[in-house]
C-alpha positions in Angstrom: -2.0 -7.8 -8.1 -5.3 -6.6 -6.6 -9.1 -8.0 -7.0 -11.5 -4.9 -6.5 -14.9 -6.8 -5.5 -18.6 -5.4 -6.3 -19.1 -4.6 -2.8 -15.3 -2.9 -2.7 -16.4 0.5 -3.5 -17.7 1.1 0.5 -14.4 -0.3 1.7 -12.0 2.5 2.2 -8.4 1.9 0.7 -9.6 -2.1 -0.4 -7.8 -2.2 -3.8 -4.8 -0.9 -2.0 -5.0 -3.1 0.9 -5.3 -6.2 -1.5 -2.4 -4.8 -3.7 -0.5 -4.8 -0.3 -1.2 -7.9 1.1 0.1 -9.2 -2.4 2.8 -7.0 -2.6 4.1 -8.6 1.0 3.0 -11.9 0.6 0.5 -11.6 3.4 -2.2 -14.4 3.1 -5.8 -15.5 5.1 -4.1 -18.4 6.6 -1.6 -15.8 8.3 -2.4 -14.8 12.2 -2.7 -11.0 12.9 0.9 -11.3 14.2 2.1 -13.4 11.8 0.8 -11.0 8.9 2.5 -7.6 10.7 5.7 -10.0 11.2 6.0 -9.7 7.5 5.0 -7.1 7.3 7.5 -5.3 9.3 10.7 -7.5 7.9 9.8 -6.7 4.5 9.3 -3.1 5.4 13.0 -3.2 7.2 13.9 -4.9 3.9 12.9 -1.9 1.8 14.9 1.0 3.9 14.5 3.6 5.4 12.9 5.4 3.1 9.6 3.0 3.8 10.0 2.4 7.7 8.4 5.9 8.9 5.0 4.4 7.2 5.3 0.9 9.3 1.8 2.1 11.2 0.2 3.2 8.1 1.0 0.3 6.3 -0.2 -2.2 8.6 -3.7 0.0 9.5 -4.1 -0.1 5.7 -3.9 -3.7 5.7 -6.1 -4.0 9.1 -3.1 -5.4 11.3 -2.8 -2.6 13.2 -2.2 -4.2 16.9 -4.1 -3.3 19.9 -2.2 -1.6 21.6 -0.5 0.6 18.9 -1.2 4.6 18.5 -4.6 6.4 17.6 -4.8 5.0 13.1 -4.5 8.2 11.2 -6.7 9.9 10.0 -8.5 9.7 6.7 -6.7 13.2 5.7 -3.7 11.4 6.8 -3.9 8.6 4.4 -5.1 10.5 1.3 -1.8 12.4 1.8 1.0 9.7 2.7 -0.6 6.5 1.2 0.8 7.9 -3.0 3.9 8.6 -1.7 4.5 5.7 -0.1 2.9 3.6 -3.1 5.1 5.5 -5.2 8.3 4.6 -2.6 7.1 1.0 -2.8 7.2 0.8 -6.6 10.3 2.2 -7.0 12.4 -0.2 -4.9 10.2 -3.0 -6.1 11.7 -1.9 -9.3 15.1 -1.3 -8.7 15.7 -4.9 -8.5 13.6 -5.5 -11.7 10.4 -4.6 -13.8 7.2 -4.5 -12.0 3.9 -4.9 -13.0 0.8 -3.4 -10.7 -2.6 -5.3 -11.9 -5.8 -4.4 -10.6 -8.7 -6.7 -11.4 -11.9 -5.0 -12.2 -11.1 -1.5 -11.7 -14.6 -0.4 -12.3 -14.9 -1.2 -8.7 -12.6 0.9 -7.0 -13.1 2.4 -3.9 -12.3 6.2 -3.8 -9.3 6.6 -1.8 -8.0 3.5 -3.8 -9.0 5.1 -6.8 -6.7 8.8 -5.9 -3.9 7.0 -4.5 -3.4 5.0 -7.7 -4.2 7.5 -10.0 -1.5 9.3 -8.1 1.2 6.7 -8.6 0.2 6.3 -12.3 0.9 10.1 -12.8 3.8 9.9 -10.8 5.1 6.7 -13.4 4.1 8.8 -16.5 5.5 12.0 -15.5 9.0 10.6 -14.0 9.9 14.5 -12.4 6.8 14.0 -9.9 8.6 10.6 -8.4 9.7 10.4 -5.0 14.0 10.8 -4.7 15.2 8.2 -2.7 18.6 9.4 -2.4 
């Protein structure tokens, strides 16, 4: 589930980031470190498959720590963040069905707004998903 605010459209990847911190059950009350803790089990959790995009992930999210690597790039995201959404649903949904619900749409952001129109293409047309294997 994500919330897209009024004000979310100037916030670079918000509708993913709050689809993320639902996704990994990371809440306000949770430190920084606390949050990538998560983070990082559920991403060892996932596979393989997902722990290359550990960094992206928790810059997404804003838990990048201090002293990790220069974030990437904007051109970086816009070409990793689908696939990995797409990587995400799929496990999600090997263990059952999975619903993605984004709350006023109308106000996504614009690399939200590409990344999810991404994995909603990659749902309809099931040739374009990522393989796993």
């Amino acid at each position: 589930e994500a919330h897209c605010p009024a004000h979310g459209r100037t916030l670079p990847c918000s509708a993913v980031a709050d689809l993320l911190r639902h996704w990994f059950g990371v809440r306000s009350e949770h430190t920084p470190r606390a949050a990538r803790q998560r983070v990082g089990e559920a991403v060892r959790r996932l596979g393989r498959s997902v722990q290359p995009d550990l960094e992206l992930l928790l810059d997404v999210l804003g838990l990048a720590p201090p002293s990790s690597p220069a974030p990437p790039s904007a051109a970086q995201k816009a070409a990793r963040l689908p696939t990995l959404l797409q990587l995400l649903a799929q496990t999600q949904s090997a263990a059952g069905p999975l619903l993605l619900f984004i709350d006023d749409a109308h106000w996504l952001d614009a690399e939200s707004d590409a990344a999810l129109a991404q994995l909603a293409h990659a749902v309809a047309e099931p040739e374009q998903l990522v393989h796993l294997g």
